[in-house]
C-alpha positions in Angstrom: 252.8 118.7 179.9 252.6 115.3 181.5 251.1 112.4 179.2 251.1 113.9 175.6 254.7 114.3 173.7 256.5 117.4 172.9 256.3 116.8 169.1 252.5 117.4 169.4 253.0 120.7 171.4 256.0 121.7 168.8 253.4 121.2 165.8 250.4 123.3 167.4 252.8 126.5 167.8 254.3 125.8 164.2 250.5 125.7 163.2 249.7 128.8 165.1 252.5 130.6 164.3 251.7 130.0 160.6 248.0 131.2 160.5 248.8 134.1 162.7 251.0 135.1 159.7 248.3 135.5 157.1 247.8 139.3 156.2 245.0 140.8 154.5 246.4 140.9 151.4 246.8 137.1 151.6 242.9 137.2 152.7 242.0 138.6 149.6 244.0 136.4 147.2 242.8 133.1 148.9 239.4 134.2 148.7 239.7 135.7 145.1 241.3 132.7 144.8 237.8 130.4 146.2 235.4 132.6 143.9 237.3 131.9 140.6 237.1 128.0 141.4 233.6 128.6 142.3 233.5 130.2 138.3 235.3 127.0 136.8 233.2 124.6 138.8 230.1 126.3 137.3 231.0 126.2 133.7 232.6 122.5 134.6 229.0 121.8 135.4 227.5 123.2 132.6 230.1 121.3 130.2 229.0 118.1 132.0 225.8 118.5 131.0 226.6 119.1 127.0 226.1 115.7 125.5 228.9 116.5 122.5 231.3 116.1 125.4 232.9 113.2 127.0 232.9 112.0 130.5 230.4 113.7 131.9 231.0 111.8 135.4 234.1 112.7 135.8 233.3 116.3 134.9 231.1 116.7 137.7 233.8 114.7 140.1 236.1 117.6 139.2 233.2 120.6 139.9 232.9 119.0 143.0 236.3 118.7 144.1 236.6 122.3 142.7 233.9 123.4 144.6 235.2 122.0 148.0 238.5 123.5 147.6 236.8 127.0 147.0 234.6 126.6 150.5 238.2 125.5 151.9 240.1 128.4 150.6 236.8 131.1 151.6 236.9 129.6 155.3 240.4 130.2 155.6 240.2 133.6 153.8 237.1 134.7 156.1 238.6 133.3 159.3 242.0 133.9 159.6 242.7 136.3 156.6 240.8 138.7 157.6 239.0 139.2 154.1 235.6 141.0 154.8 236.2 142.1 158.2 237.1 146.1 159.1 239.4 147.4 157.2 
């Protein structure tokens, strides 16, 4: 490849080589994984909103966050886990 270093092209087929390695199983535990995040971020939410507890901003920071790293874990459960696809 003329103009881009062989580091990058090392790094793609480490990358590759990784996510071609998920198995269904592993599917299914990073998107079991996504849905009980999704659980604590609700009940994170609801505790924000309860004024006999503290912090209440920072409660909904962490749902968030929470939240974000459920989609991120579901995408890479759906996609290249192959959780809800043909058995």
């Amino acid at each position: 490849m003329v103009g881009r270093p062989s580091g990058i092209r090392q790094f793609r087929l480490v990358e590759i080589a990784t996510i071609g390695l998920m198995s269904r199983q592993t599917g299914v535990i990073l998107a079991e994984m996504g849905f009980l995040l999704i659980l604590f971020a609700g009940i994170w939410l609801v505790a924000a909103q309860i004024p006999a507890f503290k912090m209440p901003t920072m409660r909904n920071i962490v749902a968030g966050i929470a939240l974000a790293l459920a989609g991120l874990l579901l995408i890479v459960a759906t996609h290249w886990g192959l959780f809800g696809g043909p058995s």
